[in-house]
PAZA-521760 format. One line per 4 residues: for each residue x, y, z of C-alpha. Coordinates in steps of 0.001 Angstrom, whole numbers, plus 500000, padded with zeros to 6 digits. Layout:
// PAZA-521760
X:Y:Z | ...
END
This chain:
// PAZA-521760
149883:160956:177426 | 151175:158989:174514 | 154180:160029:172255 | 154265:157194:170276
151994:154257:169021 | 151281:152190:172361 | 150202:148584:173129 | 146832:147464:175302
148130:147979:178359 | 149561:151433:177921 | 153325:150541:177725 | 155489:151505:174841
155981:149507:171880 | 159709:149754:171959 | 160415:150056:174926 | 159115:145565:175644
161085:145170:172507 | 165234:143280:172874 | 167875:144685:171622 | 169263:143564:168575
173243:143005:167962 | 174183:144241:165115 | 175894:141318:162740 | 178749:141101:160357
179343:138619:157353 | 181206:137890:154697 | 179981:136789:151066 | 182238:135517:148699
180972:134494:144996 | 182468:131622:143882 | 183043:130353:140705 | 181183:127269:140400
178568:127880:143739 | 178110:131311:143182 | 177113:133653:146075 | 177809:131940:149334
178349:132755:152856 | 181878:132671:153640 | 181968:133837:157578 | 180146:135204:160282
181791:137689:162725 | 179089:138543:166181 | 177669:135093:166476 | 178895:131497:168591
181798:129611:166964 | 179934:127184:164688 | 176744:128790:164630 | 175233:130252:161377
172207:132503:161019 | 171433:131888:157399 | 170617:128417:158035 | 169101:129289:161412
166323:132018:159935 | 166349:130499:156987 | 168000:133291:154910 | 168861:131289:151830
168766:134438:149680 | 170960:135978:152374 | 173737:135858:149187 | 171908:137090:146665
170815:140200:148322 | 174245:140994:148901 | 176198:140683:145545 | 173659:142258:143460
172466:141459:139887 | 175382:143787:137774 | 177531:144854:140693 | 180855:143540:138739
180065:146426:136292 | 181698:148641:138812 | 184398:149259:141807 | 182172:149782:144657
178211:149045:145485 | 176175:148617:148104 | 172772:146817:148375 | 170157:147551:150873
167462:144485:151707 | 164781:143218:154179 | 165192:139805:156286 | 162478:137896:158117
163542:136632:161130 | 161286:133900:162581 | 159725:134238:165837 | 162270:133256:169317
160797:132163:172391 | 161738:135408:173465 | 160761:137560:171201 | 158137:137566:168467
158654:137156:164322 | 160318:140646:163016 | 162221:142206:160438 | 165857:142899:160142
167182:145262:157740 | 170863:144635:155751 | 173186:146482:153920 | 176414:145132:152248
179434:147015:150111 | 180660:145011:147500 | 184210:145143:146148 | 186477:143374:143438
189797:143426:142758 | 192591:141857:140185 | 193557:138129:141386 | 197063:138647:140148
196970:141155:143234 | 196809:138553:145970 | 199474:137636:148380 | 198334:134255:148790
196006:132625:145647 | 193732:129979:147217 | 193584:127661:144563 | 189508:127881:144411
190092:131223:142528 | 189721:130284:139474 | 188840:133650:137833 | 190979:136820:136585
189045:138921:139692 | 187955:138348:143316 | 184296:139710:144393 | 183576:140103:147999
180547:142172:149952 | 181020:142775:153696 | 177485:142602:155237 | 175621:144191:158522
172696:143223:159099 | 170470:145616:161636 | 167137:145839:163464 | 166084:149470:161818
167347:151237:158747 | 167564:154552:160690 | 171335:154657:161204 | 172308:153030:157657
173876:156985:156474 | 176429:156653:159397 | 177103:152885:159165 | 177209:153389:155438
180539:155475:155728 | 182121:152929:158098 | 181751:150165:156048 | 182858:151386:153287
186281:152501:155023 | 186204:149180:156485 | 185856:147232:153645 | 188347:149152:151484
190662:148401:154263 | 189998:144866:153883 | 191045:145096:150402 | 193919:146695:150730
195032:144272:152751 | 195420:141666:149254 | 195057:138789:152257 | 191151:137823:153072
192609:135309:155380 | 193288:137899:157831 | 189903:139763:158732 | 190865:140600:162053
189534:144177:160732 | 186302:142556:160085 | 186205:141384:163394 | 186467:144383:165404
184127:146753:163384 | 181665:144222:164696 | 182862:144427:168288 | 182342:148088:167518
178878:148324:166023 | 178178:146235:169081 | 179603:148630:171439 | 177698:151594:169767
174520:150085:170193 | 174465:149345:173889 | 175448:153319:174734 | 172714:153997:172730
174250:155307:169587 | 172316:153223:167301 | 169041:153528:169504 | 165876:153218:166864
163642:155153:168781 | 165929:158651:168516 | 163075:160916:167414 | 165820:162755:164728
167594:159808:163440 | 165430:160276:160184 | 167263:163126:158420 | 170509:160945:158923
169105:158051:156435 | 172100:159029:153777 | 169363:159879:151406 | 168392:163169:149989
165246:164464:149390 | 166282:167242:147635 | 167230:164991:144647 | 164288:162953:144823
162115:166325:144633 | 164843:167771:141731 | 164794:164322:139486 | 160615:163413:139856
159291:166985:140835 | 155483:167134:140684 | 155590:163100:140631 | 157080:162938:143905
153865:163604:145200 | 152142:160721:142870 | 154445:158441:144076 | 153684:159446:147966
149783:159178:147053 | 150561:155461:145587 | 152186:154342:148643 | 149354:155743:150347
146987:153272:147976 | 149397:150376:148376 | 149815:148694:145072 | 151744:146598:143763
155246:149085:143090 | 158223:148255:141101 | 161067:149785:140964 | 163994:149238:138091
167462:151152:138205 | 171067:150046:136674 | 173124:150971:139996 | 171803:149507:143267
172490:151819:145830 | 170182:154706:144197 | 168088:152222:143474 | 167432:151701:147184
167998:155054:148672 | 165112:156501:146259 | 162863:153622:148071 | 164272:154996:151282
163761:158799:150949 | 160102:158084:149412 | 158958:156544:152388 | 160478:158823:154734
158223:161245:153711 | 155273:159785:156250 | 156782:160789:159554 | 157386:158138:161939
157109:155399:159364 | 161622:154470:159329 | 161014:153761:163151 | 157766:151468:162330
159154:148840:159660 | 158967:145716:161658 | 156270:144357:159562 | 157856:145006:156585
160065:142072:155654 | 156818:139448:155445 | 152949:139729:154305 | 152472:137271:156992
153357:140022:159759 | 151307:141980:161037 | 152456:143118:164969 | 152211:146597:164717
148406:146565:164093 | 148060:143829:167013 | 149786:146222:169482 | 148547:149579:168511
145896:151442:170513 | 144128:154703:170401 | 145722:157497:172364 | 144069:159017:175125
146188:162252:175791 | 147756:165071:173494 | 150356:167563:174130 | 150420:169831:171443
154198:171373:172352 | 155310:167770:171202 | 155347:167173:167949 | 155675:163326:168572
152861:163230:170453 | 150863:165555:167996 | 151696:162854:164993 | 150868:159736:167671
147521:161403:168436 | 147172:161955:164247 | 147528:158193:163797 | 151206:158751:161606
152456:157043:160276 | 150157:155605:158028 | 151300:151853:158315 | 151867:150683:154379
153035:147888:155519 | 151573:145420:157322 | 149352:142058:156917 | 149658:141221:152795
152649:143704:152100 | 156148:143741:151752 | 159146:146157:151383 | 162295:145108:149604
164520:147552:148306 | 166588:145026:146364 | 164400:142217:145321 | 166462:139827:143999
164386:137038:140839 | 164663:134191:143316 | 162279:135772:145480 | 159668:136371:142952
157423:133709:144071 | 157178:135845:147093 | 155959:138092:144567 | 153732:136254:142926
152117:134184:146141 | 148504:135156:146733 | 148932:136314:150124 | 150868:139185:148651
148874:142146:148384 | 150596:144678:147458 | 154776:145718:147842 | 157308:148287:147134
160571:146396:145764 | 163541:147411:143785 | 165121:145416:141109 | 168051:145255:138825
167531:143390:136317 | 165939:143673:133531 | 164057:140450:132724 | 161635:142359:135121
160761:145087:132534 | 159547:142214:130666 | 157177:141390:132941 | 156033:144512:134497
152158:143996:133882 | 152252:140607:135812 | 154822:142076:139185 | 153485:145873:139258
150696:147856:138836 | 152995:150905:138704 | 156795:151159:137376 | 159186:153885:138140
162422:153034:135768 | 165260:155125:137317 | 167539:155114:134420 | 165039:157465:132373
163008:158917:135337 | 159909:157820:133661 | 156882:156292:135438 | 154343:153927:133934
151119:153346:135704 | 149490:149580:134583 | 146387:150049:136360 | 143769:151946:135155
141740:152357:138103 | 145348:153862:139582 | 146025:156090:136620 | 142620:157687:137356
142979:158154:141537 | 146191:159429:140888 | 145603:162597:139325 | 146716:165475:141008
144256:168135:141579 | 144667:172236:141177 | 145741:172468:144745 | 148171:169474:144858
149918:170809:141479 | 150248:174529:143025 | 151837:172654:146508 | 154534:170584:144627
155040:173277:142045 | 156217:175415:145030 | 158502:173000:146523 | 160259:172144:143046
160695:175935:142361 | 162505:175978:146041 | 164609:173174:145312 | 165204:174082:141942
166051:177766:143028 | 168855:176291:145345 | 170161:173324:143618 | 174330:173321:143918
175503:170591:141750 | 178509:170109:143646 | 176573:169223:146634 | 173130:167944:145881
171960:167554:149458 | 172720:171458:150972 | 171090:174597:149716 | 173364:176522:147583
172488:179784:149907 | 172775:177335:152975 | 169450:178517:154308 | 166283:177203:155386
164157:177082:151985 | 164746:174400:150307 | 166817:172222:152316 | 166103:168676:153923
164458:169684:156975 | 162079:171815:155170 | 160591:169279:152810 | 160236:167034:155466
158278:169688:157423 | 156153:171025:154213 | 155066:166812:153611 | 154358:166723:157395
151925:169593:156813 | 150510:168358:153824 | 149816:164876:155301 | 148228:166572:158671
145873:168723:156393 | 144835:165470:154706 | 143880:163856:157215 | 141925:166559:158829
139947:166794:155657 | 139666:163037:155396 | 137811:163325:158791 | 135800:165957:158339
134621:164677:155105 | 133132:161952:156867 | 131772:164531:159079 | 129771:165995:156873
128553:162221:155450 | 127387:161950:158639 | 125459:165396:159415 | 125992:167142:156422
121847:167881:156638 | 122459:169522:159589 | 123619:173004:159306 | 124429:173241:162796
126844:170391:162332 | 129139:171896:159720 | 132198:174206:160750 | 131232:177849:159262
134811:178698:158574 | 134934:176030:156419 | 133799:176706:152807 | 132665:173107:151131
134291:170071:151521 | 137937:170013:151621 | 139035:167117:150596 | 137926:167320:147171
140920:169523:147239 | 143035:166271:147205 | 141209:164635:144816 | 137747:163068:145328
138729:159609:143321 | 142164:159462:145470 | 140474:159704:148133 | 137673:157121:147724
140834:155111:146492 | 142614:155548:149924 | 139563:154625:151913 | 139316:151054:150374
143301:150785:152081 | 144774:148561:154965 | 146888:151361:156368 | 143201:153759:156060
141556:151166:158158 | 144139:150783:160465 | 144721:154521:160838 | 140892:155093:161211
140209:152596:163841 | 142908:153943:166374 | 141875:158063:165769 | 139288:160584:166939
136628:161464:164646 | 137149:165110:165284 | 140953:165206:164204 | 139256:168427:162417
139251:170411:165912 | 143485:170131:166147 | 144265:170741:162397 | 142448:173017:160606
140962:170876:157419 | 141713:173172:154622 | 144917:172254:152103 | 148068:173950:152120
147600:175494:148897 | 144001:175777:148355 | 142509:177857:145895 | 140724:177610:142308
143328:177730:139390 | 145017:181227:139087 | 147072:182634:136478 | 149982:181660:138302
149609:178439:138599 | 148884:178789:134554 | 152196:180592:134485 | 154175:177943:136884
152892:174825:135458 | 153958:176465:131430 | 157292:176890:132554 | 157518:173702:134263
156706:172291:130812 | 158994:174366:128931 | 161400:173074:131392 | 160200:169765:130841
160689:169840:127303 | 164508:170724:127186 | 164294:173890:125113 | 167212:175781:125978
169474:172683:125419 | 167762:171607:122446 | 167956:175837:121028 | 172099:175092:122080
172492:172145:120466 | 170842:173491:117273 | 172234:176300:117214 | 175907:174793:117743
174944:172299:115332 | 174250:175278:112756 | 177043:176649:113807 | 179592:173622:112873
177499:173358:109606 | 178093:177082:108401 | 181438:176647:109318 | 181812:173698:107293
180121:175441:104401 | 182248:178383:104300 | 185544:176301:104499 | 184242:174227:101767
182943:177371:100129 | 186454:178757:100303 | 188279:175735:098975 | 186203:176012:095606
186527:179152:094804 | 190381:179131:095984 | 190685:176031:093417 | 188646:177767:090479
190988:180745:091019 | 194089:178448:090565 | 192173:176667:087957 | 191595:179798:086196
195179:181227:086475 | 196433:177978:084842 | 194219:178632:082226 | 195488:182096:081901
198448:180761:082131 | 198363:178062:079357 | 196736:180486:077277 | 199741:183072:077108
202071:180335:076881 | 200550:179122:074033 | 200279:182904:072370 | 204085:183375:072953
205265:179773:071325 | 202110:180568:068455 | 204285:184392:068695 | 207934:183135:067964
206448:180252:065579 | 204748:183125:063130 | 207586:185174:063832 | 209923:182468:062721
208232:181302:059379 | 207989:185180:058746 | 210890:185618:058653 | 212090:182879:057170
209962:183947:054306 | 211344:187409:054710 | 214697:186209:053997 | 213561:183716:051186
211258:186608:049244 | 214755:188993:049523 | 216931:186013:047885 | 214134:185908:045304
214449:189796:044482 | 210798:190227:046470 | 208909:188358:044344 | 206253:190775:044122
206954:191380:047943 | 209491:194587:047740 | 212128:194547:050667 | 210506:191205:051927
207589:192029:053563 | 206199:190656:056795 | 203363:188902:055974 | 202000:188734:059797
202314:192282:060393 | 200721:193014:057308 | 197804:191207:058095 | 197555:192962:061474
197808:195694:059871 | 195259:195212:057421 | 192674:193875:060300 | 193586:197089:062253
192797:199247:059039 | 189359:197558:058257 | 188366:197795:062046 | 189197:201974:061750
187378:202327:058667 | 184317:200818:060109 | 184739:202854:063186 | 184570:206123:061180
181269:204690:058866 | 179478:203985:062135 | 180224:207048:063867 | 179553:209184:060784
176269:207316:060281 | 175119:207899:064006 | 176378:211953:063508 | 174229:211660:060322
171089:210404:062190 | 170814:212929:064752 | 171311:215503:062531 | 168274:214067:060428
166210:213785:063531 | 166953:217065:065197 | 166761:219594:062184 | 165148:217712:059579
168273:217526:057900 | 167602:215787:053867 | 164106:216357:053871 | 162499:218699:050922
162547:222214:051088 | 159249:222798:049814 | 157620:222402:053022 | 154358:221113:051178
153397:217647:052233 | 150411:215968:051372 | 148946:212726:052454 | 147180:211366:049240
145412:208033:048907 | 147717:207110:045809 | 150920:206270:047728 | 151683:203284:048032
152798:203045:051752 | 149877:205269:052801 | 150247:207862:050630 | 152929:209917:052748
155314:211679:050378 | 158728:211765:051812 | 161827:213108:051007 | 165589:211507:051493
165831:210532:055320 | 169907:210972:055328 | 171179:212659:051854 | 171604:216382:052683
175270:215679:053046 | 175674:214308:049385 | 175093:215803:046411 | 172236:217144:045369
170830:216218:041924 | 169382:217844:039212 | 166826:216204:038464 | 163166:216743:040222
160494:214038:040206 | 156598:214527:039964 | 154764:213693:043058 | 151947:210963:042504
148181:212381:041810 | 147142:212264:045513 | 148596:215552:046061 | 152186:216190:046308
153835:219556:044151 | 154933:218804:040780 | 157319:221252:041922 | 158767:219167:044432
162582:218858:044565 | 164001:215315:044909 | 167269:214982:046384 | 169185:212152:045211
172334:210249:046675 | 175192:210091:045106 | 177451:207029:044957 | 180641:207170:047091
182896:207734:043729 | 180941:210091:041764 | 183732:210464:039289 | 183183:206640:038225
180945:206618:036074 | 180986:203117:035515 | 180264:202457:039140 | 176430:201893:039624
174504:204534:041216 | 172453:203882:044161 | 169858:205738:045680 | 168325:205130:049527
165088:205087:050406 | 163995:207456:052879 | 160272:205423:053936 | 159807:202729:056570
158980:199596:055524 | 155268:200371:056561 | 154844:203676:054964 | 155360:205163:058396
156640:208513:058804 | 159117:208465:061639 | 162762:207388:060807 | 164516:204485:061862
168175:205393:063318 | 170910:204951:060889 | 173111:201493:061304 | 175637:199940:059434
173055:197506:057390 | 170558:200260:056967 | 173578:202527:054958 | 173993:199457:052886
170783:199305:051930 | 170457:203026:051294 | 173541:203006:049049 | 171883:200293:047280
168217:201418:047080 | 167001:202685:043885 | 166363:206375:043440 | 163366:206109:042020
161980:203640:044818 | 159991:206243:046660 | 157127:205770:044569 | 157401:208622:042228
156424:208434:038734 | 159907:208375:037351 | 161060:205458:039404 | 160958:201964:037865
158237:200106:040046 | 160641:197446:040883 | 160927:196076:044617 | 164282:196685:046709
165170:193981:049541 | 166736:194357:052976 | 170564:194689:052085 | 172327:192101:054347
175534:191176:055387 | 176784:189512:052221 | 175141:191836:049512 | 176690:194792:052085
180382:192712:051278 | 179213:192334:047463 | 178629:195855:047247 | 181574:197012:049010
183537:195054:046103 | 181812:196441:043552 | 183028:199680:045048 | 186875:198711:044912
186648:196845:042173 | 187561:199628:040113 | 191170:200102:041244 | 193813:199037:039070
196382:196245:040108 | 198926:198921:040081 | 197049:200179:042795 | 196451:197525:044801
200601:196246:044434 | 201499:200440:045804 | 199071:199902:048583 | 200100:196590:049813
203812:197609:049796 | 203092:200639:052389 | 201056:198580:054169 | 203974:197756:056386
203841:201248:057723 | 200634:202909:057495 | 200817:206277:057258 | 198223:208940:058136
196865:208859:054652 | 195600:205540:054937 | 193749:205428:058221 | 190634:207762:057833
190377:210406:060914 | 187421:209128:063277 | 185237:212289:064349 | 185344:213054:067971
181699:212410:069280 | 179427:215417:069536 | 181742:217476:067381 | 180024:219365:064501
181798:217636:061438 | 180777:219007:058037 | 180174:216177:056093 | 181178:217280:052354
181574:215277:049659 | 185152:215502:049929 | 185475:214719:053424 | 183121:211387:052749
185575:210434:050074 | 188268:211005:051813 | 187238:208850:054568 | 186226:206025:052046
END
């Protein structure tokens, strides 16, 4: 029986391999050297490991690229450590806290410190990454400690977390081989799954295809810990990183042999006999989770093959189609695939979307912002332990499929051969180009030449999700993208940024019309000002006259008459009088229209092709009211009564004889029979119109014209131009106080009003 990967001879890997003591340093960054070691705490007086192994970039790893910008970071990186004559060439795994603080702080200045702030990173350097969540929390405390102190002379503190780390690992605290050390990393899976989502799974596909991977990321510790949780996903593989700090290493492939026994209760032995984990790195690859540029060459040297590595700086970005095939910028969550060959094999298929699109929706369903790594319902779905369980499943059922796809290369013809339960081949369900892709792989080759052909027979080959596309996937993956796409933020911002812009409007809507109100109440304001001063001025000069036309014994002006109130007076006269004429006109108009009122009596009309205007004979259109004359007119030959009686208009002072008599005419313009309604211009004209302008034979042919506004004044003078001067000199002097005589009565509308001569002289 094997539980884990075993060498030629049957024994355990780790089990031949020497402990490792853990190792504390110091690394101070000097001013004009820059990162240096300053002391080692764990080793012989004297001795250094840096210049022992070689670790030159020992320094650099530690105070990484942009740790100043903050209080507190930590760095996680690989070292090579050559081969002993004890023991053969392996990797060793660091982490280091960095910390600054004010130099005006210190007890004791050395006088090498030079700059306004000390930086320092305590180091521990390890033989597996396994237990880096609990030693992560020590040496932090630790180093804060150190600090506090304001005296790096004294790192007696320093000294005995060693001792302790030292202690630890011979009880067996910090064994490597502790089956469950994995979920105790200090990373989280559930914000890897939260930030990427469906791309978690095309980032654990790359790995699978080992290219070249680059990672970029402002703060250093997530930097590393997204590294960390990625490849945790392949079970097994934390325990199984001695290979990783070199391309040149390659012992785990040298000491790994096929397992001869399974126990199926043991889920270590079940993933042994599985071939996890899928070695990524081995001979040609390398793993280094902060990569700092002087070990770019290591980068660039042919021998490399392919590499995960983290970086922090950004000169890298510049350069990402020379260093990666595949970027995943952490400050944006965005990943850009180089390689088109890659872009292609990574393409998830129906099933793979509908498996990940589960997972997200679990995490997603559960996420607690204060504490990222726990289910907010503190159950099983969701959590840490089950997406390391659903990957576990997903990579089993891969593999199965993987081997019986070959299977059925090899007697597909035979229909014996194939499984019956098994519908097709299976692994197209992961992809058919990632899958070609992954069989061109180191870790494929390695995994195939140490497993059963018939993995099929102890895993089921069929995916976890598999399955044509459904409508809900259609319905997952739309609101994944509607998720994607920010909506309901970008529908809040909008809407708040309507909001603040309505807002703005109406207050600036508000101020105008509050400051065309004002404006207008000055106005106002100004305007009856002005009225009262233009009010006592006229009332001064009036009276001032007043008094001077008294002294002069009235001067035509009896009792010195106001000359402003006679003028008001005079205005509000005229508008009364024209009052009365228009609403006597109007009561004369109906009257014509609704009883025929002024036409002739003979009730004989003829239509004769002699008139003029159509041959129409008419009669007066508004003169039943005046008096009626004597005389009667012949009709014209077209056939009107010579009988006919013609009433004629009389002029407003009949008595006058030298007043000019006017007549109206009673016919439209076209010869029309209807009857335009009775206005102030059109009584003008029909006081002026000729009598005889009808068209009968006793009327002058002579032409009358449209009265307008100035013959209507020039007549209205010829009217008054009659009165005497006497006259005029009685009327002005009671024009002070107008009495009822003056002001002609204005008829009440819709009253009956007999219009008699008298009453239309006594309202002229």
């Amino acid at each position: 029986m094997a539980t884990s990967p075993t060498s030629a001879n049957g024994a355990a890997d780790t089990g031949r391999k020497p402990a490792f003591t853990p190792l504390v340093c110091v690394v101070d960054f000097h001013h004009a050297r820059g990162p240096e070691v300053e002391k080692w705490f764990g080793v012989p007086e004297g001795s250094d490991p840096a210049a022992e192994y070689d670790w030159a970039l020992l320094p650099f790893m530690a105070l990484s690229d942009g740790a100043h910008a903050s209080t507190e970071d930590f760095s996680y990186f690989t070292l090579l450590r050559p081969a002993l004559p004890d023991a053969p060439a392996t990797s060793l795994f660091g982490i280091s806290c960095t910390r600054q603080m004010d130099a005006s702080q210190l007890l004791v200045r050395p006088a090498d410190v030079t700059r306004s702030t000390v930086q320092k990173a305590v180091v521990v350097i390890a033989d597996s990454p396994q237990y880096f969540g609990i030693l992560r929390e020590s040496l932090s405390v630790v180093t804060k400690a150190w600090f506090a102190q304001r005296e790096f002379g004294d790192t007696e503190i320093l000294r005995r977390f060693q001792e302790s780390l030292a202690e630890e690992r011979e009880r067996g605290s910090l064994n490597r081989d502790e089956e469950d050390r994995d979920q105790y990393l200090g990373m989280s899976l559930r914000e890897l799954v939260h930030e990427f989502r469906w791309q978690t799974l095309v980032l654990l596909k790359c790995c699978l295809l080992q290219p070249k991977m680059l990672f970029f990321g402002s703060r250093c510790e997530r930097l590393c810990m997204i590294q960390f949780s990625l490849i945790s996903l392949i079970p097994g593989l934390l325990r199984n990183l001695q290979d990783s700090a070199g391309p040149e290493l390659n012992n785990y492939e040298k000491k790994l042999s096929r397992p001869t026994s399974l126990r199926t209760s043991d889920r270590n032995s079940l993933l042994a006999y599985m071939g996890l984990p899928l070695q990524i790195f081995g001979k040609g690859s390398l793993f280094g989770p902060y990569t700092p540029l002087q070990q770019l060459d290591v980068l660039a040297d042919f021998g490399t093959k392919s590499y995960i590595v983290g970086s922090t700086n950004s000169l890298l970005l510049q350069q990402k189609d020379r260093y990666s095939d595949i970027l995943i910028n952490l400050d944006d969550n965005t990943i850009n695939i180089t390689s088109p060959s890659l872009r292609q094999a990574l393409q998830l298929s129906v099933a793979d979307r509908r498996w990940i699109d589960f997972i997200t929706q679990e995490v997603n369903n559960t996420w607690d912002e204060a504490n990222p790594g726990r289910p907010k319902t503190m159950g099983y779905g969701g959590s840490e332990e089950f997406i390391r369980l659903q990957f576990e499943e997903y990579l089993l059922s891969l593999i199965s499929s993987v081997k019986y796809h070959n299977y059925l290369l090899k007697h597909g013809n035979n229909p014996k051969m194939v499984l019956p339960h098994i519908d097709g081949d299976p692994s197209a369900e992961f992809g058919p180009e990632w899958v070609e892709a992954w069989s061109r792989t180191e870790n494929y080759r390695i995994w195939d030449s140490v497993t059963e052909p018939n993995l099929f027979d102890i895993v089921e080959p069929r995916h976890p999700c598999a399955g044509g596309l459904t409508l809900d996937d259609v319905q997952r993956r739309f609101a994944q993208q509607v998720q994607d796409l920010h909506l309901d933020e970008r529908f809040a911002q909008g809407k708040e940024v309507l909001g603040r812009n309505l807002a703005a409007g109406r207050e600036k809507a508000s101020t105008i019309f509050n400051k065309l109100y004002a404006d207008m109440e000055a106005l106002r304001e100004a305007q009856r000002r002005r009225a009262e001063e233009a009010k006592q001025l006229h009332g001064s000069a009036s009276s001032g006259m007043g008094e001077k036309n008294g002294g002069n014994g009235g001067a035509g002006f009896p009792g010195g008459v106001d000359l402003t109130k006679a003028q008001q007076t005079m205005h509000s006269v005229s508008v009364k009088a024209g009052a009365y004429m228009n609403s006597w006109a109007a009561w004369a108009g109906e009257k014509r229209k609704a009883a025929g009122w002024g036409r002739t009596h003979s009730g004989a009309s003829s239509t004769g092709s002699g008139n003029g205007n159509g041959g129409t004979s008419r009669g007066g259109g508004w003169g039943s009211g005046w008096v009626k004359s004597s005389r009667s007119r012949n009709s014209e030959a077209s056939g009107s009564d010579a009988g006919t009686e013609r009433e004629l208009p009389m002029t407003p002072v009949a008595s006058q004889a030298s007043g000019p008599r006017f007549s109206s005419s009673s016919a439209n313009a076209d010869g029309g029979g209807s009857h335009r309604p009775l206005t102030q211009d059109s009584f003008g004209e029909s006081l002026l119109d000729d009598a005889g302008s009808d068209g009968s034979p006793a009327s002058s042919p002579r032409k009358v014209r449209p009265m307008s506004g100035e013959s209507y004044t020039a007549a209205d003078q010829l009217l008054t131009r009659d009165r005497t001067e006497a006259e005029r000199e009685r009327e002005v002097a009671r024009i002070g106080e107008p009495s009822k005589e003056n002001v002609p009565p204005t008829p009440e509308p819709g009253r009956d009003t007999d219009a008699s001569d008298e009453g239309l002289k006594h309202g002229l």
